[in-house]
Wavefront OBJ file of the C-alpha trace (Angstrom):
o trace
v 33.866 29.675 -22.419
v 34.665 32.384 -19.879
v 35.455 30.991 -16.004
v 32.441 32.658 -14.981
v 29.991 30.879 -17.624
v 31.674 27.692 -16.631
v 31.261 27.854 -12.958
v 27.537 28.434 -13.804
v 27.069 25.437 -16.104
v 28.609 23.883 -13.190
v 26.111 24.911 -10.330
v 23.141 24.526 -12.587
v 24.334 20.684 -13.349
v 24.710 20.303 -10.052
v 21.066 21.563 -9.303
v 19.858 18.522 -11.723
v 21.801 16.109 -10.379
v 20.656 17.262 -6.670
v 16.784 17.078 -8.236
v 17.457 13.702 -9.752
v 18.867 12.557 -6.531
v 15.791 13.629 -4.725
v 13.571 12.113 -7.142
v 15.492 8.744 -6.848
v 15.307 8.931 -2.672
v 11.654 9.834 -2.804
v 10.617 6.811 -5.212
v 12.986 4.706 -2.788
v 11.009 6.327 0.028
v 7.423 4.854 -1.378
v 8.617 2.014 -2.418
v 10.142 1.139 0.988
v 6.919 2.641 3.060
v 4.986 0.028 0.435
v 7.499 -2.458 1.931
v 6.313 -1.732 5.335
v 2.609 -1.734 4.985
v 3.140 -5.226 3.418
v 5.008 -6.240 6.294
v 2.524 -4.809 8.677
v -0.372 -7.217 7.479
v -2.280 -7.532 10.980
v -2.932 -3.990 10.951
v -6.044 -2.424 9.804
v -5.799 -0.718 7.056
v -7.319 2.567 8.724
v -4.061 2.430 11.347
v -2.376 2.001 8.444
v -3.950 5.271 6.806
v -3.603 7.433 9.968
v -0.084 6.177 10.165
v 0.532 7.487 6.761
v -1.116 11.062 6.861
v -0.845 12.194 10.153
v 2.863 12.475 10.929
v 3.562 14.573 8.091
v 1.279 17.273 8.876
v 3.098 18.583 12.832
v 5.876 18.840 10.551
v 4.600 20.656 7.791
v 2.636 23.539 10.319
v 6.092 23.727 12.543
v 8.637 24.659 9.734
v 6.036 26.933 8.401
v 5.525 28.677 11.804
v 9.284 29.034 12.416
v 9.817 30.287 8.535
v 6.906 32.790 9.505
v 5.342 31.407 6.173
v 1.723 30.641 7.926
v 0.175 32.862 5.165
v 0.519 29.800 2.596
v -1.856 27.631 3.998
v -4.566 29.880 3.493
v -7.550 28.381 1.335
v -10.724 29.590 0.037
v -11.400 26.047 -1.320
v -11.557 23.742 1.919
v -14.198 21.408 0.219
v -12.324 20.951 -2.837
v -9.175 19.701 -0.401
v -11.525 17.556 1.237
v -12.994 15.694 -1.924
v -9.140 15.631 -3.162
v -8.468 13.959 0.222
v -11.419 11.450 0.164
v -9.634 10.453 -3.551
v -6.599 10.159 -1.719
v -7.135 7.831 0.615
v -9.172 5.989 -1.914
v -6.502 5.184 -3.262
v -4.016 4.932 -0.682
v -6.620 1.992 0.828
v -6.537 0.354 -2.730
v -2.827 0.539 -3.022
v -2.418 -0.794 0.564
v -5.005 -3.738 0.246
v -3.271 -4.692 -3.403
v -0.091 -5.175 -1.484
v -1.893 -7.951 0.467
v -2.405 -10.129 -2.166
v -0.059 -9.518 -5.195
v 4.057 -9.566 -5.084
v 5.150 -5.985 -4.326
v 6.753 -5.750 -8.164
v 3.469 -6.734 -9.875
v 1.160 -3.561 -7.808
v 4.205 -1.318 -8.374
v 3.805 -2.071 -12.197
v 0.408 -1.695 -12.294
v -0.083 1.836 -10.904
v 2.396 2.794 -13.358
v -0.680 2.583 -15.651
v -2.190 6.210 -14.032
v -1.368 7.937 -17.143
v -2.767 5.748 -19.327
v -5.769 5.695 -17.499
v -5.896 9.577 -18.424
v -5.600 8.916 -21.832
v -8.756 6.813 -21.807
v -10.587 9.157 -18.952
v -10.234 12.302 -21.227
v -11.421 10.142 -24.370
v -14.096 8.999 -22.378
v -15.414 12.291 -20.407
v -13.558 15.292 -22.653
v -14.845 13.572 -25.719
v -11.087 14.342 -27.085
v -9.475 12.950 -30.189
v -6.482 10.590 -29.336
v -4.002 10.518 -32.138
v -2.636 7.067 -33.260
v 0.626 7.824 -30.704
v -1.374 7.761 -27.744
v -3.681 5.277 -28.978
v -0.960 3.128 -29.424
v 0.895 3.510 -25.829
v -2.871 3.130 -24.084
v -3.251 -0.717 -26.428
v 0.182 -1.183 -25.110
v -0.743 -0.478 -21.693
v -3.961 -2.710 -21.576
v -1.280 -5.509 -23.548
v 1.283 -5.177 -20.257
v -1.330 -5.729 -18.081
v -2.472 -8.853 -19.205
v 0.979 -10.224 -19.571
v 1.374 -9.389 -15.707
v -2.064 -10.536 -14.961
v -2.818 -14.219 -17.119
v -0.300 -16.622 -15.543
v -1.313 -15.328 -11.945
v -5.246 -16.009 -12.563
v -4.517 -19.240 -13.952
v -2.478 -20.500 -10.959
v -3.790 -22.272 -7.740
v -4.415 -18.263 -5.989
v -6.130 -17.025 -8.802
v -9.271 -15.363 -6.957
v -6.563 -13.461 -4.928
v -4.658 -12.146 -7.699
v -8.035 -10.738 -9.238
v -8.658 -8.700 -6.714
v -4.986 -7.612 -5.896
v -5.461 -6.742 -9.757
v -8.738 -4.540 -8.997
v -7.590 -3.225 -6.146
v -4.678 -1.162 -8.465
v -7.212 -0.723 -11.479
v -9.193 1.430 -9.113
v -6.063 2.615 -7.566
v -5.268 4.151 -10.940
v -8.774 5.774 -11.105
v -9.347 7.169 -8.054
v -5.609 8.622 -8.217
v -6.582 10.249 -11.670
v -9.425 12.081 -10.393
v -7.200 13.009 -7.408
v -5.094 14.628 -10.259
v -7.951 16.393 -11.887
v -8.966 17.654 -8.100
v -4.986 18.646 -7.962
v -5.044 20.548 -10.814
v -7.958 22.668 -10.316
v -6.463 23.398 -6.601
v -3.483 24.444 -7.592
v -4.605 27.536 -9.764
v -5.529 28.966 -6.364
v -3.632 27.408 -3.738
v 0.162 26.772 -2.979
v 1.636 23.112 -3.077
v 2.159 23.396 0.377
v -1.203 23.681 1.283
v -2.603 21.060 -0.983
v -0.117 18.449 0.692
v -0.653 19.947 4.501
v -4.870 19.902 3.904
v -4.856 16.385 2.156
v -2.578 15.442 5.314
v -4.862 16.784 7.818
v -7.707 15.597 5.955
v -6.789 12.075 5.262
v -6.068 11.675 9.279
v -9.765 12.637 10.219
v -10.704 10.139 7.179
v -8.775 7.330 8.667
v -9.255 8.211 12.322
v -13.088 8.030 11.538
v -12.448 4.138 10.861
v -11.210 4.108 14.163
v -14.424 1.694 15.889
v -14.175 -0.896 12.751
v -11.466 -2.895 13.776
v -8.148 -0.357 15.551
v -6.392 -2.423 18.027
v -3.037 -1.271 20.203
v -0.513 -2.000 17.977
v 2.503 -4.095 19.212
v 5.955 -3.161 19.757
v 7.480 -4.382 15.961
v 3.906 -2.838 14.458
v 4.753 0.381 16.588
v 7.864 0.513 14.950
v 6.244 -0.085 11.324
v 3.826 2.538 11.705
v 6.462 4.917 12.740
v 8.064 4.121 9.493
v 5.314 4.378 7.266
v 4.992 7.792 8.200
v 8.259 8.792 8.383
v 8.943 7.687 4.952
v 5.280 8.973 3.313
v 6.274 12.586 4.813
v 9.917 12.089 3.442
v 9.431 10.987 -0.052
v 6.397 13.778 0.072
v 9.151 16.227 1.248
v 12.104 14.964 -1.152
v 9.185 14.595 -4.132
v 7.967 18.295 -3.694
v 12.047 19.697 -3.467
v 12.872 18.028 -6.411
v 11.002 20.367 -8.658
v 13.111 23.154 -7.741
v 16.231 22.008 -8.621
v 15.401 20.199 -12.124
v 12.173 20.455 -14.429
v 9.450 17.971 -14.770
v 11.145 17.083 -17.968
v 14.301 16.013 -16.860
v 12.418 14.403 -13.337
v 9.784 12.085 -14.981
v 11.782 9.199 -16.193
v 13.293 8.632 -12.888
v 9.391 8.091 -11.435
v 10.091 4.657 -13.074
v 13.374 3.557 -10.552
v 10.664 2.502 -8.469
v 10.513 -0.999 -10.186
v 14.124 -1.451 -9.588
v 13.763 -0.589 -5.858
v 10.281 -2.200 -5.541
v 11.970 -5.569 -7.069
v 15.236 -5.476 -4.979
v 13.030 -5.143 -1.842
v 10.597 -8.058 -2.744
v 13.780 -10.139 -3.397
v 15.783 -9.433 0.050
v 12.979 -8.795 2.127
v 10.201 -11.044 1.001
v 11.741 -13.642 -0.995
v 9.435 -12.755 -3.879
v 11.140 -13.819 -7.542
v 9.231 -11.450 -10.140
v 9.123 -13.498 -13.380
v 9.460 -12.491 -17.087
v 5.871 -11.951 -17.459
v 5.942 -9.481 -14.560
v 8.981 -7.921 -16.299
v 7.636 -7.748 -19.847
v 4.607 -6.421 -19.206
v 6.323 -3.898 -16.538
v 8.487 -2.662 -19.740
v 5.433 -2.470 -22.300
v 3.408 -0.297 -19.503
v 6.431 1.700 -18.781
v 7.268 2.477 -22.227
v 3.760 3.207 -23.133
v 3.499 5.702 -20.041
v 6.555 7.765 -21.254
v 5.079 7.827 -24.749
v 1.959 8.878 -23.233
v 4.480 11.788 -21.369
v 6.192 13.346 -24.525
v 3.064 13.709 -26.225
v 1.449 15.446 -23.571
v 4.181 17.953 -23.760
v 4.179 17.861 -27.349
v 0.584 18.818 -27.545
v 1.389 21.495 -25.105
v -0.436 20.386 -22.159
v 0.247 22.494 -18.722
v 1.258 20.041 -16.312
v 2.013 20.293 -12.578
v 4.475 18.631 -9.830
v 2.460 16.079 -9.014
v 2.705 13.622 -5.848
v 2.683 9.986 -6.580
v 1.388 6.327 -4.790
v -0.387 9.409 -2.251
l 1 2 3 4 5 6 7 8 9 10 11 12 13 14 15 16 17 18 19 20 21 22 23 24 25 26 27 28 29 30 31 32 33 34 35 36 37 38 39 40 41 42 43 44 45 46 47 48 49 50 51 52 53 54 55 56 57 58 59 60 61 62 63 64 65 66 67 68 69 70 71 72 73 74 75 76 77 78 79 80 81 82 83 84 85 86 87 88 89 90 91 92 93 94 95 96 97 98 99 100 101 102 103 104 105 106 107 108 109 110 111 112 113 114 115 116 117 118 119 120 121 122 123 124 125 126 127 128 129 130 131 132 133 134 135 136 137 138 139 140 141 142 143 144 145 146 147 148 149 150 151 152 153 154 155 156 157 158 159 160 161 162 163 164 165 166 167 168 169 170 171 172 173 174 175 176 177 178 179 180 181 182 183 184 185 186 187 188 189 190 191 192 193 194 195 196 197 198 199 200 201 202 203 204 205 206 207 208 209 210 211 212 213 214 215 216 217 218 219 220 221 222 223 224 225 226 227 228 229 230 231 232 233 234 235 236 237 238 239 240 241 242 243 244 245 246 247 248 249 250 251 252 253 254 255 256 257 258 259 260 261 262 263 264 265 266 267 268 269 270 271 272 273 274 275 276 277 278 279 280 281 282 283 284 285 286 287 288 289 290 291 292 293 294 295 296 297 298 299 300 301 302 303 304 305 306 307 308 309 310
């Protein structure tokens, strides 16, 4: 191999370890800005919301003004942004409410099951044949959850684990509609104005909740807010970079670090002990998602950068 070829297999590993790296800090990101809303338990979840969307998007229009890149936020499609938004903080309220009543390990599993949940939507509503691969990864999927879910609705909080359990069922939906909305957005727009519009979107949404509940927040919820939406427009930022350093392919599988992160926080932070049941099922949801994965891209499926727990 010639000095030159070398130094290039050399920059272009470095590029995927730089991606993966990004991919790692952005699940780290959500998984610590999950941390925080589960800290910040007085607030309303609207504050919470707001929090979450609005800080991202000063940042978003200032570094495209001073890159004179203004241009890319142009949309012919503002309704489509705003349904995509109204999915987003669907789901963001669902995700946020879960965290109030199940161990911060157990939700993170459980939205894991968004691809599965495609599986069954485009059964369902495309009418399409699923092969006995896919099949197989969505019985899986439904097996994990009920590992994760039985010995928690048998136990003395049982009515509260139910609903932290719906609240991420419905999570799952309403996030893969948000992907279907996604999708047909980004054949016309740029990334960077999906993200900015379901920013500045989801901030009027939440704002609008503003005379059901907002208080003034104190000085340690202050400082939990400001978190929140530091680290949702961080991960978004590290999430949407990653892409251009490594391909989806290489990317995916480190989606999943969030259980590690998501369990090491409940542990220190919250003194939350997931249990084998929690784990087993985690590992028969995760392994059916990334079955569910290679056979999309066997079958040839386009697929997008998409952004996760919006």
């Amino acid at each position: 191999m010639s000095a030159g070829a070398a130094d290039e297999d050399v920059r272009g590993n470095g590029r995927l370890y730089l991606g993966i790296a990004m991919r790692l800090g952005a699940a780290l990101c959500f998984v610590s800005l999950a941390g925080l809303v589960k800290a910040a338990d007085t607030v309303p979840i609207g504050e919470l919301l707001f929090a979450r969307s609005f800080f991202i998007v000063p940042i978003i229009f200032l570094s495209l003004a001073l890159r004179g890149e203004m241009a890319t936020l142009k949309t012919k499609r503002p309704g489509g942004h705003f349904i995509r938004s109204i999915l987003g903080c669907a789901a963001l309220a669902l995700w946020f409410t879960a965290l109030g009543y199940l161990p911060l390990t157990d939700v993170t599993a459980l939205l894991y099951l968004s691809p599965i949940l495609n599986v069954i939507l485009a059964m369902i509503l495309l009418k399409e044949t699923v092969g006995i691969w896919r099949g197989g990864a969505v019985a899986a999927g439904i097996v994990g959850v009920l590992i994760i879910m039985l010995p928690k609705i048998s136990g003395s909080y049982e009515a509260a684990a139910l609903i932290g359990v719906a609240c991420c069922l419905l999570n799952t939906l309403c996030f893969s509609f948000s992907l279907i909305q996604i999708r047909q957005l980004s054949a016309t727009d740029s990334p960077t104005s999906i993200v900015f519009y379901f920013s500045l979107f989801s901030s009027v949404i939440a704002l609008a909740t503003l005379p059901f509940g907002w208080r003034w927040p104190s000085g340690e919820e202050w400082l939990l807010l400001i978190g929140i939406g530091a680290l949702g427009g961080l991960g978004q930022l590290l999430l949407t970079a990653c892409y251009k350093y490594a391909p989806i392919s290489v990317i995916a599988p480190f989606e999943y670090s969030t259980l590690l992160w998501a369990t090491l926080i409940g542990i220190f932070f919250f003194g939350e002990r997931p249990g084998l049941a929690t784990l087993g099922g985690a590992i028969l949801i995760i392994a059916a998602g990334i079955v569910v994965a290679h056979r999309e891209r066997r079958l040839g499926r386009k697929r997008v950068a998409e952004e996760v727990q919006p």
